[in-house]
ROTOR-708728 format. One record per residue (C-alpha): residue in one letter; x, y, z. Coordinates in steps of 0.5 Angstrom, whole numbers, plus 500, padded with zeros to 3 digits. Layout:
<sites>
AXYZ;...
</sites>
This chain:
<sites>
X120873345;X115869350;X108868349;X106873355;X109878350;X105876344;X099876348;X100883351;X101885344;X095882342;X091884347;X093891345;X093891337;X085887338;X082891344;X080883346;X080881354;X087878356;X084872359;X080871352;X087873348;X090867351;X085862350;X085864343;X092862343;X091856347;X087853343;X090856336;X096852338;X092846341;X089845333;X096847330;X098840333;X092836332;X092838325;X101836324;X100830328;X094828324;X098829317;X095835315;X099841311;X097847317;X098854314;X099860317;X098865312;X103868309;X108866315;X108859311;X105852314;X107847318;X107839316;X109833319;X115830316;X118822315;X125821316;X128815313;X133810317;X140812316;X147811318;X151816322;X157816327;X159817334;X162825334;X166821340;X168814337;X168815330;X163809330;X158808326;X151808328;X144806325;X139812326;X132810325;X126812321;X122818326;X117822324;X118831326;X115837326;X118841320;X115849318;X116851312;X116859311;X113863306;X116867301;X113874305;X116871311;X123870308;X124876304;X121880312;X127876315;X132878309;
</sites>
């Protein structure tokens, strides 16, 4: 689904302008990414939340060579889905 998709039903589910339905989304996403980058648990409802997680440094290989890599701590966007979501998608 692309985002023209879900405001096209957004506009028809809520009656609200087009132009407002996509402001709205702009700015949900906009507050989305500003509350993970800050460190908060941003939640969606029963859809589940987003939150920001460290990942440790880590020892890997190359898939070609067989040679052993040192991957360095990052930091990465997760979602976690809610028990609703999950038990819709089963």
């Amino acid at each position: 689904m692309k985002k023209e998709e879900i405001i096209a039903l957004l506009v028809e589910r809520t009656n609200m302008r087009k132009k407002d339905v996509k402001e709205l989304l702009n700015a949900f996403e906009e507050i989305v990414l500003e509350g993970v980058k800050e460190g908060k648990k941003v939640p969606l409802g029963a859809l589940g939340y987003f939150k920001k997680v460290e990942r440790s440094a880590r020892t890997g290989h190359n898939p070609k060579t067989g040679e052993k890599i040192q991957i360095p701590a990052t930091v990465v966007p997760k979602f976690v889905p809610g028990k609703k979501f999950k038990e819709a998608v089963k």
